[in-house]
Backbone as ProteinMPNN parsed JSONL, in Angstrom:
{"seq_chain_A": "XXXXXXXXXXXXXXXXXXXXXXXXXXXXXXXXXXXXXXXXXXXXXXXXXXXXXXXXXXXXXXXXXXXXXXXXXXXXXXXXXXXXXXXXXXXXXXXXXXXXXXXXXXXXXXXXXXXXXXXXXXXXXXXXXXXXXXXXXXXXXXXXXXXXXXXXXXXXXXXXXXXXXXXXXXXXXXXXXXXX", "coords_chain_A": {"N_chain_A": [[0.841, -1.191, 0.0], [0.491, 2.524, -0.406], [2.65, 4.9, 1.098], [3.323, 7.507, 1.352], [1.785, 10.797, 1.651], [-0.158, 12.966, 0.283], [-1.666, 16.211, -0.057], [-4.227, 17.302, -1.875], [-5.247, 19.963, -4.298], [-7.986, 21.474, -5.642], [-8.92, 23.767, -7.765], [-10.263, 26.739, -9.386], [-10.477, 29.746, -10.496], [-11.464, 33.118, -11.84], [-10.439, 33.699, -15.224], [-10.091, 36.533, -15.451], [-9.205, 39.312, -13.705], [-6.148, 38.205, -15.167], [-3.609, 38.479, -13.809], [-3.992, 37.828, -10.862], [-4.627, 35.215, -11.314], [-2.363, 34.441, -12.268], [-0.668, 34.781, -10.186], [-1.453, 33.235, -7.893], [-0.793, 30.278, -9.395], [1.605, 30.931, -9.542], [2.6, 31.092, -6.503], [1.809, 28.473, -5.841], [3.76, 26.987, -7.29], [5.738, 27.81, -6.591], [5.768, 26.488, -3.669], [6.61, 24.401, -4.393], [4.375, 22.155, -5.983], [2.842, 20.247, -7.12], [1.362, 20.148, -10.178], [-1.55, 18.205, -11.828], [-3.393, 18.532, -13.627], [-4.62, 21.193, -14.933], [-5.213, 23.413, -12.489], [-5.069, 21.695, -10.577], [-3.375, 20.222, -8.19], [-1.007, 18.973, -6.515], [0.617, 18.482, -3.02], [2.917, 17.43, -0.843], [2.108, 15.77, 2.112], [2.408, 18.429, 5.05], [2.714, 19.992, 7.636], [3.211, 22.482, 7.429], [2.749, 23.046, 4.418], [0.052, 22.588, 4.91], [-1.262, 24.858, 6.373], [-0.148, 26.702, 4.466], [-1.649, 26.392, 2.401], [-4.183, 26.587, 3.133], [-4.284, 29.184, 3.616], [-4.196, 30.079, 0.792], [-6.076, 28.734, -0.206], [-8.309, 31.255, 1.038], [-7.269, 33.476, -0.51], [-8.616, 32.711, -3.028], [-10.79, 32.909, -3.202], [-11.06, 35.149, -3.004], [-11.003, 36.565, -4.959], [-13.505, 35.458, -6.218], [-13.272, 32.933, -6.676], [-13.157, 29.052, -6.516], [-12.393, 26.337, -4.151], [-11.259, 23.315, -3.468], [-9.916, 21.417, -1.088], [-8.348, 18.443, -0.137], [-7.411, 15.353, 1.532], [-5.156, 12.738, 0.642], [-3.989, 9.671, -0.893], [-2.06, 7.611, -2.347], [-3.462, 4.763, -4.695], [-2.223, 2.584, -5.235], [1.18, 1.147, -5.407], [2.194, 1.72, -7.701], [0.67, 3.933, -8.686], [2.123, 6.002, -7.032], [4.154, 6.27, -7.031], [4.592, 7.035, -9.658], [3.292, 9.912, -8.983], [5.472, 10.362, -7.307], [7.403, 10.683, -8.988], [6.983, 12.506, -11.142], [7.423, 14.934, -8.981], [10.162, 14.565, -8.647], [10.907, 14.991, -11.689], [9.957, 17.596, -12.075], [11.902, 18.932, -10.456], [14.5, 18.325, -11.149], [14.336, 19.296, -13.706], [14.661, 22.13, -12.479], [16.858, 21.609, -11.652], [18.509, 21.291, -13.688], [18.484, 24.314, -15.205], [19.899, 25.101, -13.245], [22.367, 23.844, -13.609], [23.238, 24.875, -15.929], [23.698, 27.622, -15.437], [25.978, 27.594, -13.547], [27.491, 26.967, -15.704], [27.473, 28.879, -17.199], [28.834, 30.652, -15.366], [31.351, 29.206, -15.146], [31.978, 29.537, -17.875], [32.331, 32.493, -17.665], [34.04, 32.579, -15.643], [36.592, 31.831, -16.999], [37.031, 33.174, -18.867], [37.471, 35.504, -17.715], [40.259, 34.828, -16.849], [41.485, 34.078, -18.909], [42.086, 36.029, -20.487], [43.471, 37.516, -18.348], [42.258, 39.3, -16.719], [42.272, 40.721, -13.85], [40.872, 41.77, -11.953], [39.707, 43.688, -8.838], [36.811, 44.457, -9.174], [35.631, 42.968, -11.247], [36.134, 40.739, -9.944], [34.509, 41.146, -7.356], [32.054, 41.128, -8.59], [31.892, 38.043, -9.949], [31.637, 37.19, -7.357], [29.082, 37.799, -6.203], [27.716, 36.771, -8.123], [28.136, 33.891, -7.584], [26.85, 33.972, -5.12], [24.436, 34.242, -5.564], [24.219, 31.869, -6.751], [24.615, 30.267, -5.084], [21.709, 30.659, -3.293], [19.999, 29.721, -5.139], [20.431, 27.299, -5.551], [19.91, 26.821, -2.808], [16.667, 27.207, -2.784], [15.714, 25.478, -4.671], [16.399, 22.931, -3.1], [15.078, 22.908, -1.156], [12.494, 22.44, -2.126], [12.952, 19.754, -3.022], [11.409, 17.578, -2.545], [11.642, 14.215, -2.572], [14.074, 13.789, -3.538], [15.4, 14.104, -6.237], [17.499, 12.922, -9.386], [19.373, 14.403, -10.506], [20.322, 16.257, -8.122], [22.576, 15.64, -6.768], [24.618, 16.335, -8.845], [24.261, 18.333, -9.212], [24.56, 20.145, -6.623], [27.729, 19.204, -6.549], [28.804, 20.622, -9.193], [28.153, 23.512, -7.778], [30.1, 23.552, -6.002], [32.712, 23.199, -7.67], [32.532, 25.766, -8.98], [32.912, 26.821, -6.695], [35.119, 26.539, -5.608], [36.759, 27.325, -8.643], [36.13, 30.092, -8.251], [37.125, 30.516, -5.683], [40.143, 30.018, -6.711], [40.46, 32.492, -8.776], [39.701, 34.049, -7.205], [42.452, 34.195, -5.882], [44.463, 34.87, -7.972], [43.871, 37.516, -8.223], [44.381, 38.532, -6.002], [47.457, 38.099, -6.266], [47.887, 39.74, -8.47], [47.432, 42.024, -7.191], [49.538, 42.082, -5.736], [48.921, 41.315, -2.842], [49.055, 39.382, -1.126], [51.907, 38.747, -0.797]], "CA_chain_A": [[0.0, 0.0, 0.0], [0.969, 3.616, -0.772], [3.1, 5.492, 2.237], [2.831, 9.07, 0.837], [-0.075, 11.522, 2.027], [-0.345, 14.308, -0.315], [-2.879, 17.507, 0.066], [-5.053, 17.944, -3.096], [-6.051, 21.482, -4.019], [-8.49, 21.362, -7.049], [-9.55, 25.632, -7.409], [-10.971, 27.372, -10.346], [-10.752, 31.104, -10.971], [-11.84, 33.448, -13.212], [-10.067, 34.532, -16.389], [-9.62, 37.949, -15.657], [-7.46, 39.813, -13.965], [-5.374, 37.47, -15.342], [-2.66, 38.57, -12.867], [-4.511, 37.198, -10.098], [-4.526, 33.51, -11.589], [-0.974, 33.619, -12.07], [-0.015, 34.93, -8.862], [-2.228, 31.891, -7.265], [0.274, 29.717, -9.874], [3.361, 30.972, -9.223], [2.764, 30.543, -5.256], [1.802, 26.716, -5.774], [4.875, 26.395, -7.924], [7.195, 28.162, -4.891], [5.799, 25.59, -2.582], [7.062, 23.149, -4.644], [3.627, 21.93, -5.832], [3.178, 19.672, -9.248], [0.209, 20.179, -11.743], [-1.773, 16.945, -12.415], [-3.638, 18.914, -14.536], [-5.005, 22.461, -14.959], [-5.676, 23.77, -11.549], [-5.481, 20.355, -9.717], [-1.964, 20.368, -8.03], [-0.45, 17.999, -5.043], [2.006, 18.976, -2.124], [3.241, 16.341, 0.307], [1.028, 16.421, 3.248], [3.4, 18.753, 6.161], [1.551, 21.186, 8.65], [3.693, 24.09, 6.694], [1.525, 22.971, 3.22], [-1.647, 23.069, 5.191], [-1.26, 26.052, 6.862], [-0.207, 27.443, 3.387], [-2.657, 25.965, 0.962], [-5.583, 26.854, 3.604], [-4.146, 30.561, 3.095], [-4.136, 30.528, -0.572], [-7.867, 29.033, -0.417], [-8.917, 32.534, 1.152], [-7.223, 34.099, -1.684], [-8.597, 32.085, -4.069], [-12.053, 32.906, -2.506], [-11.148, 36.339, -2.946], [-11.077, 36.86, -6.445], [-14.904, 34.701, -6.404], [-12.806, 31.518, -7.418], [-13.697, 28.075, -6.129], [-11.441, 25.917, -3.986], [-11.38, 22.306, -2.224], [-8.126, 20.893, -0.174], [-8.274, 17.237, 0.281], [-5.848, 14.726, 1.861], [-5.131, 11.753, -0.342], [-2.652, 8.907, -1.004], [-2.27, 6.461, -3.748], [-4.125, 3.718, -4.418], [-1.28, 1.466, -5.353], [2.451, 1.659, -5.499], [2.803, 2.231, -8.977], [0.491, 5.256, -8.779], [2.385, 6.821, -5.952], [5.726, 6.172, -8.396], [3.957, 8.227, -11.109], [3.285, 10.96, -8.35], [6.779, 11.096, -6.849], [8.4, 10.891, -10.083], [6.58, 13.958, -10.867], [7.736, 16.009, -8.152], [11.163, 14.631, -8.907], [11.147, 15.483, -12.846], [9.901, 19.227, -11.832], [13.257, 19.517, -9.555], [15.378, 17.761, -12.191], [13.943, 20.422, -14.493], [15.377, 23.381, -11.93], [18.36, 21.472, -11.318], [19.039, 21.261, -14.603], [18.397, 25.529, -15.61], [21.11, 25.535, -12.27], [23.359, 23.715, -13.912], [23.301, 25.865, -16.739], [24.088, 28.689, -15.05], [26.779, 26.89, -13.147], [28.612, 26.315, -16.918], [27.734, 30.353, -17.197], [29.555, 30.637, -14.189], [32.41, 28.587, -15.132], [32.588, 30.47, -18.917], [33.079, 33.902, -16.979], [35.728, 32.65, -14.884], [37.311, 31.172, -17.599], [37.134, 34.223, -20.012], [38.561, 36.214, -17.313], [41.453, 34.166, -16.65], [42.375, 34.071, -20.487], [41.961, 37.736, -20.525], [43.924, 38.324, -17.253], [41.35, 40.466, -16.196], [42.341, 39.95, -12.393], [40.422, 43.061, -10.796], [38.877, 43.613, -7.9], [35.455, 45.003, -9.581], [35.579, 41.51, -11.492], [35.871, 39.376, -8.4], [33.077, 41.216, -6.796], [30.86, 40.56, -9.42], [31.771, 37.104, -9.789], [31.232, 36.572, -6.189], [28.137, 38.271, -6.07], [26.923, 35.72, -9.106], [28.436, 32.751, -6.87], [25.915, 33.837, -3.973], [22.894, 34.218, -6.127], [23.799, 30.133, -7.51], [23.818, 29.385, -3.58], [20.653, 30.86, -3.046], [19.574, 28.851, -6.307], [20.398, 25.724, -5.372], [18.849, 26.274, -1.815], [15.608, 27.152, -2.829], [15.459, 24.247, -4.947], [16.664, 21.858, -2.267], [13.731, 22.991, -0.104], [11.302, 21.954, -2.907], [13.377, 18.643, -3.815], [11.052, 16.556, -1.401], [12.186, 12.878, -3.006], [15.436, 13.278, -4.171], [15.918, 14.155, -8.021], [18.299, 12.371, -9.61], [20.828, 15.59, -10.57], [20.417, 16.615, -6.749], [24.035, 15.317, -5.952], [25.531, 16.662, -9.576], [24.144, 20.496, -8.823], [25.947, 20.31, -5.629], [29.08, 19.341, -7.172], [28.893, 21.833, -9.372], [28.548, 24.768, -6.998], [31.146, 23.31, -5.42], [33.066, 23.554, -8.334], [31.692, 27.047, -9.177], [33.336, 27.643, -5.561], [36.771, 26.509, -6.221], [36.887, 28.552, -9.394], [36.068, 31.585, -7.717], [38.709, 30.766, -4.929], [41.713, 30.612, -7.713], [40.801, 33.296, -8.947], [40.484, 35.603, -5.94], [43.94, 33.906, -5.725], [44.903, 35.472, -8.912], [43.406, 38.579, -8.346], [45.066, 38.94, -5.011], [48.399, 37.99, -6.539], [48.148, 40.394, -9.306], [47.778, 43.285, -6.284], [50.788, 41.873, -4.433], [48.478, 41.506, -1.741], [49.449, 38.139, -0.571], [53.174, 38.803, -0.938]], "C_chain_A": [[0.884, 1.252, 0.0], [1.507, 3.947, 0.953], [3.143, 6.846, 2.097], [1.84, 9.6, 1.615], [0.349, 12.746, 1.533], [-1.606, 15.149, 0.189], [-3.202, 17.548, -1.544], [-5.311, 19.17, -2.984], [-6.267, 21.081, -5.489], [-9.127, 22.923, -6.697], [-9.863, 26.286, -8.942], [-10.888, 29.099, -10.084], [-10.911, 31.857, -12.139], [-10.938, 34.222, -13.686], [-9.141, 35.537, -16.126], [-9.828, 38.935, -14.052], [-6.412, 38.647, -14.013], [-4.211, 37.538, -14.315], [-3.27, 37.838, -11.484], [-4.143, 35.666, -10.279], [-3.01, 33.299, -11.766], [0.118, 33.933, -10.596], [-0.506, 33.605, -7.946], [-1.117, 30.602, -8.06], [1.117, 29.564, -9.485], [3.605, 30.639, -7.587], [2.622, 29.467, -5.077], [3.059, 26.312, -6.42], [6.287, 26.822, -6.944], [7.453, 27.485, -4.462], [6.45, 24.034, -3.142], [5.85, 21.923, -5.672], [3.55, 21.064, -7.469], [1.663, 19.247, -9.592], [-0.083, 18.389, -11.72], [-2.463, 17.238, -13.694], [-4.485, 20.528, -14.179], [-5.815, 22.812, -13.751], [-5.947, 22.801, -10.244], [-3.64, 20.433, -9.432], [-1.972, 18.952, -6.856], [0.621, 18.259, -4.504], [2.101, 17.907, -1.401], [2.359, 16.821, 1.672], [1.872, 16.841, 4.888], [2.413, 19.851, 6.975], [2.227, 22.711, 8.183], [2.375, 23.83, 5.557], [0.271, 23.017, 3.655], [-1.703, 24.191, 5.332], [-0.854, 26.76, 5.227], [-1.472, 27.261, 2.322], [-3.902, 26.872, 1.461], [-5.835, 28.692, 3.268], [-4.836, 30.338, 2.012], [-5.896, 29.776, -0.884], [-8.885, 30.634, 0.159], [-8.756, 33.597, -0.26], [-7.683, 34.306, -3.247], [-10.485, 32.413, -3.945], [-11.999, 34.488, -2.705], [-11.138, 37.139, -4.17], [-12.21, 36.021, -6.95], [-14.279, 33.371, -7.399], [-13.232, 30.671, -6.117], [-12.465, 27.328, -5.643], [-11.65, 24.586, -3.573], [-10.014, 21.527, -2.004], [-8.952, 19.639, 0.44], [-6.962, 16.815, 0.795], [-5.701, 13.441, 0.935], [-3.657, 10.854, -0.087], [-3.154, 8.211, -2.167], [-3.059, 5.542, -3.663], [-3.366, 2.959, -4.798], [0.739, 2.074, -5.18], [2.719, 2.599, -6.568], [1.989, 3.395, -8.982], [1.305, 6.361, -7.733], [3.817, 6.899, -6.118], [5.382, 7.135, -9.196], [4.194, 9.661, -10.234], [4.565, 11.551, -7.641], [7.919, 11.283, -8.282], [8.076, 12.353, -11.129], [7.349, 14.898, -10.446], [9.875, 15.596, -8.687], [11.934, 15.1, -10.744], [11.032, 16.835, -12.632], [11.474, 19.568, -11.235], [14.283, 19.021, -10.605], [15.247, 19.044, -13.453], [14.815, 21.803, -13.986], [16.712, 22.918, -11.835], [19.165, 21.574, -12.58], [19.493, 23.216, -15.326], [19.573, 25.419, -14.526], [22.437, 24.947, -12.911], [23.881, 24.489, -15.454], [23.882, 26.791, -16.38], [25.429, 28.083, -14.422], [28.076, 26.861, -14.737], [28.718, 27.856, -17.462], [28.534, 30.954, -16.437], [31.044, 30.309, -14.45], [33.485, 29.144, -16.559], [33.31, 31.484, -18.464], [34.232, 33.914, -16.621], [36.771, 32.507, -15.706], [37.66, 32.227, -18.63], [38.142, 35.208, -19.115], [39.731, 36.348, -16.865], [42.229, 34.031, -17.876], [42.353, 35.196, -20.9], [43.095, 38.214, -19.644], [43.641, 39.099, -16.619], [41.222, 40.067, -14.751], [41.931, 41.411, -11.725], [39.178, 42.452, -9.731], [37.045, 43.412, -7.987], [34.992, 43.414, -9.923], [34.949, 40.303, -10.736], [34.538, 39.697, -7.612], [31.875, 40.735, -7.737], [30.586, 39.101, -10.038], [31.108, 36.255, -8.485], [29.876, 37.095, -6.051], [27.051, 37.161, -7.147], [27.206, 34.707, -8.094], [27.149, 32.955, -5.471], [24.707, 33.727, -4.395], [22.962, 32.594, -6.677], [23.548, 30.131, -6.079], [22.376, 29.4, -3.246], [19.9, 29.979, -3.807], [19.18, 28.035, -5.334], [19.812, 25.765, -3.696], [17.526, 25.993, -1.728], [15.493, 26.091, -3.592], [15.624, 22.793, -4.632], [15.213, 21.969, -1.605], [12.787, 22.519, -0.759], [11.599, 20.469, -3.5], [12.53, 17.67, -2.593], [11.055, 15.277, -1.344], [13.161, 12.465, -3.398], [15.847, 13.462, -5.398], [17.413, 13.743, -7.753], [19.753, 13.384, -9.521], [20.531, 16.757, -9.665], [22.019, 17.027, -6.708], [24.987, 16.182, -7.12], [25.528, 18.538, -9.083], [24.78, 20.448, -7.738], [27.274, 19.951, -5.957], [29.477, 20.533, -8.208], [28.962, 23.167, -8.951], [29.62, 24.722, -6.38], [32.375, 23.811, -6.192], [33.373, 24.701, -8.999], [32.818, 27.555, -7.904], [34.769, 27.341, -5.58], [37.483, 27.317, -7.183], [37.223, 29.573, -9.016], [37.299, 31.613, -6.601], [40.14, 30.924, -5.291], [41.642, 31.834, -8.131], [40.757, 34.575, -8.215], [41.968, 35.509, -5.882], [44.627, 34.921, -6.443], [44.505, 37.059, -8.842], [44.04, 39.092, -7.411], [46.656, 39.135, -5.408], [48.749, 39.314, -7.367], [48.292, 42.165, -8.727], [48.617, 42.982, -5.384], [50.12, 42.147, -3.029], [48.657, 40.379, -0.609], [51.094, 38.025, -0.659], [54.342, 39.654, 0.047]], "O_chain_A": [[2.037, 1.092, 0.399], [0.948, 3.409, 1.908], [2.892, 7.383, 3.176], [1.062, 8.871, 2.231], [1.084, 13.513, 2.154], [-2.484, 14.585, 0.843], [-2.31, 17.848, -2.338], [-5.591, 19.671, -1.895], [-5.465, 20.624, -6.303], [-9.68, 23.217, -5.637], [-9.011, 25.737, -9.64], [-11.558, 29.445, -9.111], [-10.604, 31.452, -13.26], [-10.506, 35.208, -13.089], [-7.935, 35.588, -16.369], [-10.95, 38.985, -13.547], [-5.897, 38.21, -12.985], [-3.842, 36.42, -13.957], [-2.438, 36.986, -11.174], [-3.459, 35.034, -9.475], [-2.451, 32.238, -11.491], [1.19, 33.468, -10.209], [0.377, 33.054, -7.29], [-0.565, 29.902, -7.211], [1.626, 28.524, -9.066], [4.619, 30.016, -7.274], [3.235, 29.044, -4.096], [3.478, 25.204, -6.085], [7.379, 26.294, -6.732], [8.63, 27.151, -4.331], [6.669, 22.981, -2.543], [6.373, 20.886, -6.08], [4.088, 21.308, -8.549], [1.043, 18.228, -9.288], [0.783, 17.518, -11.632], [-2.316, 16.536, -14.694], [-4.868, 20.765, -13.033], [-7.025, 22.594, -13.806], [-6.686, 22.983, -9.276], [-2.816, 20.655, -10.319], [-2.901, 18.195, -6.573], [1.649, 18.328, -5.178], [1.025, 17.312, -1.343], [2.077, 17.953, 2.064], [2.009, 15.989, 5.766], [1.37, 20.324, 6.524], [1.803, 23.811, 8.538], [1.248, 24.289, 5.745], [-0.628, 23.436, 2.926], [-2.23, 24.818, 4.413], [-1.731, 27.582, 4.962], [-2.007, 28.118, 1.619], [-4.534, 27.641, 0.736], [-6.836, 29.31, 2.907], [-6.064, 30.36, 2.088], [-6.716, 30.275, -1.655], [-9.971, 30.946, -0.329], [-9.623, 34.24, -0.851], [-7.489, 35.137, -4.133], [-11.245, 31.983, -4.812], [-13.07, 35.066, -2.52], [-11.282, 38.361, -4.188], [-12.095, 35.731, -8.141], [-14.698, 32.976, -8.487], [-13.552, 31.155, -5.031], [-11.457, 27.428, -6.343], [-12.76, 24.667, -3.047], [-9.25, 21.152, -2.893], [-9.893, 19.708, 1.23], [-5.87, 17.375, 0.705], [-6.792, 13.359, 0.371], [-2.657, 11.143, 0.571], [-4.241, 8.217, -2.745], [-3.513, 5.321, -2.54], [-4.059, 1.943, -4.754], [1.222, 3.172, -4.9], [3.209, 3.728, -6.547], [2.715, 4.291, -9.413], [0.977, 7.547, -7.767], [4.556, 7.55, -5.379], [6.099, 8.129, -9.316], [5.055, 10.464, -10.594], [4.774, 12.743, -7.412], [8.966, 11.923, -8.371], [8.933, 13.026, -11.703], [7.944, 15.665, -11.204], [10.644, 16.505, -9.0], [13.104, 15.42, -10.957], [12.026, 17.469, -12.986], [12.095, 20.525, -11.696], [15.101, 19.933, -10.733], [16.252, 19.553, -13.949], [15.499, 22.463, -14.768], [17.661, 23.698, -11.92], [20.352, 21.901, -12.557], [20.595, 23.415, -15.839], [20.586, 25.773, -15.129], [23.503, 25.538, -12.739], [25.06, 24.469, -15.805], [24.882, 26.995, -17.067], [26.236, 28.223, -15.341], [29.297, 26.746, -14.634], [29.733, 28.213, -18.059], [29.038, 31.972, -16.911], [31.913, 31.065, -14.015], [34.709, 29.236, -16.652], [34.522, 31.614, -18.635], [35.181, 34.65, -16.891], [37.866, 32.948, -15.359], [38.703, 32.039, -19.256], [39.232, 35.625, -19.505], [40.303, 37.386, -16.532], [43.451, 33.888, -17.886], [42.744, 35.278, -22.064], [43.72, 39.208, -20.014], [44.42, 39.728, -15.902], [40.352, 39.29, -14.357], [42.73, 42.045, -11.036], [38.343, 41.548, -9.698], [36.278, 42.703, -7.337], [34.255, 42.738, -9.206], [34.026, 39.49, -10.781], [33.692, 38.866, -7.282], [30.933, 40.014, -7.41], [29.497, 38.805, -10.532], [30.428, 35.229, -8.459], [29.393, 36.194, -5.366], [25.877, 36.883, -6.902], [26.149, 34.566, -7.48], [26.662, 31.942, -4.969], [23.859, 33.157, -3.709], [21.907, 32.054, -7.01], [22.379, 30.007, -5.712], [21.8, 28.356, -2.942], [19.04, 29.366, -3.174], [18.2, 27.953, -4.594], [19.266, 24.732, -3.309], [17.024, 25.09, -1.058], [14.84, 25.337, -2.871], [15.295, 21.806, -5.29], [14.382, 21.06, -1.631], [11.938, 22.018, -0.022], [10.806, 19.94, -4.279], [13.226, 17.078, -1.768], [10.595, 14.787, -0.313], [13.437, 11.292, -3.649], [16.873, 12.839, -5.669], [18.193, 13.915, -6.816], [20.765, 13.252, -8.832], [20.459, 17.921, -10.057], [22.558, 18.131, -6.646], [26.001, 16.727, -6.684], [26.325, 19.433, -8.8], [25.939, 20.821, -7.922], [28.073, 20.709, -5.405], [30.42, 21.286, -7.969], [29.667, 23.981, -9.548], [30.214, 25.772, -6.133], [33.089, 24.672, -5.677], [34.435, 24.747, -9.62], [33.511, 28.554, -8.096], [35.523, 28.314, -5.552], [38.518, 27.923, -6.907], [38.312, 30.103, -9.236], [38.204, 32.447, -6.581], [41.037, 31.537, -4.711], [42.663, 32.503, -7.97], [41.345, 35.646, -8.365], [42.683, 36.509, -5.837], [45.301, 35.771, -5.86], [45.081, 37.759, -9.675], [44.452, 40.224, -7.665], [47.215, 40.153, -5.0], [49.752, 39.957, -7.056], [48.832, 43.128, -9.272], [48.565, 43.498, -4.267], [50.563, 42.956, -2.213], [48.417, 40.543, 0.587], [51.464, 36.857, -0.539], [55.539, 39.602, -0.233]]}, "name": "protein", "num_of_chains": 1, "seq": "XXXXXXXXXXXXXXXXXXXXXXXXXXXXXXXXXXXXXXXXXXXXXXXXXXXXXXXXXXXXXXXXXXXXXXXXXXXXXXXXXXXXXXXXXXXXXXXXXXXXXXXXXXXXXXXXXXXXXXXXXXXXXXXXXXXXXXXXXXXXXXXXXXXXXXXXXXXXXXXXXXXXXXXXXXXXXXXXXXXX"}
């Protein structure tokens, strides 16, 4: 038998102000939340996702849309495979745009090391990109609630990402005889 307990939210709103319906979207897709189909979502069942969902039914109530929050589980294994493999293709999806950036990350450094462009201004703005991947990859840990597969590679990569950036502060320090 299934071990899961998801929250259903099936909700309906209207049309227009279109901004409305995608703000109601984009906060189910924050929480982590995965589409079964148009307006029918599922979160893992935690006393944070209640307490949030039950919010976003007021809101959803507030623009004269329709809401109902169930609790649910699978009715077999293999459906409750379908449903976590879901939530783990959505995070595989972000992990993947992170590792993208991560190889954007790794161009820069790499352009400005075959350049010699060892300034300060540089380094800040590299490091300032290196804190916005951390942030990345946290918020998409917090929503990885099964494990995606290229979990473990996006953390090697920042890692990576963070080594980079430590040679070349190296180099950047060197090039101001500041370590000398």
């Amino acid at each position: 038998m299934a071990s899961h307990s998801w929250l259903l939210l099936t909700y309906k709103v209207p049309p227009e102000p279109a901004s409305k319906r995608v703000a109601i979207w984009r906060r189910l897709k924050g929480m982590g939340a995965v589409y079964l189909q148009n307006g029918v979502c599922l979160l893992p069942k935690t006393d944070d996702h209640v307490r949030r969902l039950k919010m976003l039914e007021n809101d959803v109530a507030e623009v004269a849309g329709e809401s109902v929050l169930l609790e649910t589980v699978a009715l077999d294994r293999s459906q409750e495979e379908k449903v976590v493999g879901r939530f783990k293709a959505d995070r595989d999806e972000a992990y993947r745009e992170f590792i993208d950036k991560c190889d954007d990350f790794e161009k820069e450094i790499a352009k400005e090391t075959a350049a010699e462009h060892f300034t300060y201004a540089e380094l800040e703005e590299n490091d300032v990109d290196l804190k916005k991947l951390k942030g990345w990859i946290e918020k998409i840990r917090k929503l990885d609630f099964y494990g995606a597969p290229l979990a473990a590679e996006s953390v090697e990569r920042l890692k990576a990402c963070e080594g980079l950036l430590d040679t070349y502060a190296q180099r950047v320090f060197d090039a101001h005889d500041e370590n000398k």
